[in-house]
N, C-alpha and C positions, 0 to 999 in steps of 0.2 A: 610452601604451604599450598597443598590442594585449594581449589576454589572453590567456593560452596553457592549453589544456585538459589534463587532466589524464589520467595515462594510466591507460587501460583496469583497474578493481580489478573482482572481482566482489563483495566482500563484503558483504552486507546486515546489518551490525552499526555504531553508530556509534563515532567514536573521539572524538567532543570531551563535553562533559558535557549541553549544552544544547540545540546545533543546529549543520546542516553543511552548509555549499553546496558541490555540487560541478558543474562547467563542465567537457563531456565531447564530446569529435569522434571519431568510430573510422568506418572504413571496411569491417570485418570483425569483427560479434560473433556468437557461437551464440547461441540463442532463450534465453530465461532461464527456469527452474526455477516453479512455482506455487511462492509463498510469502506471508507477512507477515512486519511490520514491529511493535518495539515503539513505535516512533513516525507524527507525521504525515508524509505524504510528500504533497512539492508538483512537480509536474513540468512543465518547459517547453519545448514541443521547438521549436527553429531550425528543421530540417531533417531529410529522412529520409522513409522511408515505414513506417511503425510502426502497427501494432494492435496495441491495449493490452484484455487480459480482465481484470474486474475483476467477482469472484464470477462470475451468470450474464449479464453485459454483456461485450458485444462493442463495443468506441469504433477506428472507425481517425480516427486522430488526425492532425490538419493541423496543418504550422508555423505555432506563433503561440498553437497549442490550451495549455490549463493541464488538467491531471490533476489532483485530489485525493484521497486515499487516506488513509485513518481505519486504527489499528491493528488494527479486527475484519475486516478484506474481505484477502482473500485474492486474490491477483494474477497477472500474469503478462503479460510483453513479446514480443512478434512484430514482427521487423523483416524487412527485405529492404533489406539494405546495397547491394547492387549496382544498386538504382535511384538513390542517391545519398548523399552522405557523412551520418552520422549526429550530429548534434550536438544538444545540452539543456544546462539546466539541473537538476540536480536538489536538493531543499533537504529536509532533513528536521529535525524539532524535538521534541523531548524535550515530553509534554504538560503535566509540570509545568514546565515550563520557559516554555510557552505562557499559562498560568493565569497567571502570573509577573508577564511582560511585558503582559498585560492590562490592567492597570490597571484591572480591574474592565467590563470590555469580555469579551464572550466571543469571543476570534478564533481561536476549534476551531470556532465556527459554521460556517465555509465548508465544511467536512471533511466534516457531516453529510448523509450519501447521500439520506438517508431524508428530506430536506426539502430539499436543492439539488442533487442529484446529483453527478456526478462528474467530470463534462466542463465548463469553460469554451470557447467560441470570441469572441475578441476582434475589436474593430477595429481598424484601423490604429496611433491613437492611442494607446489602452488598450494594444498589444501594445507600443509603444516605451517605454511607461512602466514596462512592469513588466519590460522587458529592462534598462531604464538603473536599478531599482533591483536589481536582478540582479548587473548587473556593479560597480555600485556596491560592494554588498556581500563578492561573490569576490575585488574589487581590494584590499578592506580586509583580508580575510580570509587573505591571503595576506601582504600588506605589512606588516600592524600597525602598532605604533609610539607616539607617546601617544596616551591614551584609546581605543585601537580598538576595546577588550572597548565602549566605552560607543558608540562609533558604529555598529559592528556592529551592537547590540541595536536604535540607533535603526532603522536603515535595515532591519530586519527586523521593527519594527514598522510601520515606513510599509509595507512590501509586503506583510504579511500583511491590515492595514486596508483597503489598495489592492482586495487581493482579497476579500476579504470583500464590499465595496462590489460588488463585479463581480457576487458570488454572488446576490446579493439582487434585481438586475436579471435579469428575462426574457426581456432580449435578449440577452443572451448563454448562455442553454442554448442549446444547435441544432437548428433544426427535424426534423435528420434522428434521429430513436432507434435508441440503438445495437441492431445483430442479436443476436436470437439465438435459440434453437430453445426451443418454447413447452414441451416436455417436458423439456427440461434445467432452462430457468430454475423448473420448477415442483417441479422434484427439490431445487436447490442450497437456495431458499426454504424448503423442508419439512425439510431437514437440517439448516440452520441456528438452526430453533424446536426438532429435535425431538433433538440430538446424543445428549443423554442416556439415548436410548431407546436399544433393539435396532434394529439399521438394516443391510438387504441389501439387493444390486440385485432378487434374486427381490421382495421385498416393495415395493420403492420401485415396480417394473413393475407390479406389481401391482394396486398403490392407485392412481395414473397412466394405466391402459388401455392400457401400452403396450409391446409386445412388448421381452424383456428383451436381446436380441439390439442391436435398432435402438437402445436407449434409451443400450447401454452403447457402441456406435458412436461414436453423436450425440455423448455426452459426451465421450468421449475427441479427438473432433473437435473439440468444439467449447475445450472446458476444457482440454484438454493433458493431460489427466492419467485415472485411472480413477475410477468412483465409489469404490472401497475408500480410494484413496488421500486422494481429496478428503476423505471422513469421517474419516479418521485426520485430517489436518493440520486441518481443525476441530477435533477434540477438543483436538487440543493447545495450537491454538492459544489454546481457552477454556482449557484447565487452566490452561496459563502466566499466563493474566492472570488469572484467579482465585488465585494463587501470589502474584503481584504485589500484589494487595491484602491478603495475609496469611495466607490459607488454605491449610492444612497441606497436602503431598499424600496424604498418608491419606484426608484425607475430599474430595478434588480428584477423582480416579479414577473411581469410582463415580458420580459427576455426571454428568462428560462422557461417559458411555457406555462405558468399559472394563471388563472381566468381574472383572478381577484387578490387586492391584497390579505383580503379576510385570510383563506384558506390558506397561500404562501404564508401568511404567522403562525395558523394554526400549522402546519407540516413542518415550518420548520423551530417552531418551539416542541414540538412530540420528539423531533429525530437529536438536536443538540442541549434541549434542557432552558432554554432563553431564546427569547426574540430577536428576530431580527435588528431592531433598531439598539436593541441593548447590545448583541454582539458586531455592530458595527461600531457603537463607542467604544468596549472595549479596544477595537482593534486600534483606533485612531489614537488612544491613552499611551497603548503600547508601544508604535512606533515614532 
């Protein structure tokens, strides 16, 4: 039985406890929002003409290509539907959940920017393998029935091993590196070590040599977004995982660079929907 895709959701929250494949065709979507994820995001596109920013990387991504996406990197999809239908994969996994099925094996390794990048490009072969355990698993995942929670898991163990193996080989990074303008990616890097500090466009131009006009263009071009907003959704997005490991929001704020508690609740009740102190008990409930 053909697989039948699932219709168009926007929501970047998961709904199952562990991990979540989702099998997606649309012919018309708007650009999507910069965000993160509190989980890993593995991404496989069929088809489509899609640039994928991820922090200051620019990837336009060819069917067959694998995305990988760590919960610190902040993202953001560009398509152009009307060159042709958009279809993927997408899977995402809970990283305790990941540690889990390990078995003593680290398979977050492929995730890691910072020593394999982000981009796979496959061959022929490689790309059939990791579609038939793809579909394998959506078909389960849908179907159930006995043992599924347990084949599920297996068959998301082979694919995440699968690619792991992928990542570790140098022929499949792509000779081409992704664009991008050597003053943005030199802003988003110094944001990202320095969140906690006081942080303007005036002072990021500054120390960069580069007129603060052009610098806030570029970004915006290139990132989707302003620099104000980028450093905000950093901040937060470090509080939140500093929350997640336990750490009060009182002493959370002040780290990531907000002046006050007032305003750290107001930004990050605007960006997740609830409070700080409220989603720090959720988390505490949870694990």
């Amino acid at each position: 039985m053909a697989l039948q895709p699932q219709m168009f959701d926007p929501r970047q929250e998961m709904r199952k406890l562990d991990f979540e494949l989702q099998y997606k065709r649309d012919s018309y979507l708007k650009d999507v929002e910069l965000h993160h994820h509190d989980f890993f995001e593995l991404y496989f596109l069929l088809s489509g003409d899609v640039t994928y920013i991820i922090e200051s990387k620019i990837y336009h991504v060819m069917p067959g290509d694998i995305l990988l996406i760590s919960p610190k990197e902040l993202h953001q999809l560009v398509i152009r539907p009307e060159m042709s239908s958009y279809e993927r994969y997408v899977l995402w996994v809970d990283p305790q959940a990941l540690a889990r099925l390990g078995g003593g094996e680290d398979l977050s390794r492929c995730f890691d920017p910072a020593t394999e990048g982000n981009l796979l490009r496959l061959q022929s072969e490689e790309r059939s393998c990791i579609q038939a355990l793809m579909e394998g698993l959506h078909r389960e995942s849908q179907q159930g029935g006995f043992g599924s929670q347990a084949l599920q898991e297996s068959l998301l163990v082979q694919l995440l091993v699968q690619v792991n193996r992928l990542a570790l080989r140098q022929d499949t990074q792509p000779r081409d590196m992704p664009h991008s303008n050597a003053a943005v990616s030199k802003v988003i890097d110094y944001v990202n070590l320095h969140y906690g500090e006081q942080l303007s466009l005036d002072m990021l131009a500054e120390r960069f040599f580069v007129s603060k006009y052009h610098l806030s263009h570029e970004f915006n071009r290139q990132v989707g977004t302003s620099i104000y907003r980028y450093i905000q959704k950093k901040r937060l997005l470090i509080a939140r995982q500093l929350m997640a490991q336990g750490k009060r929001p009182n002493e959370v704020y002040s780290a990531c660079g907000f002046g006050d508690y007032a305003g750290f609740y107001r930004a990050f009740k605007a960006e997740y929907g609830t409070g700080p102190r409220e989603y720090a008990l959720s988390v505490r409930q949870t694990n």
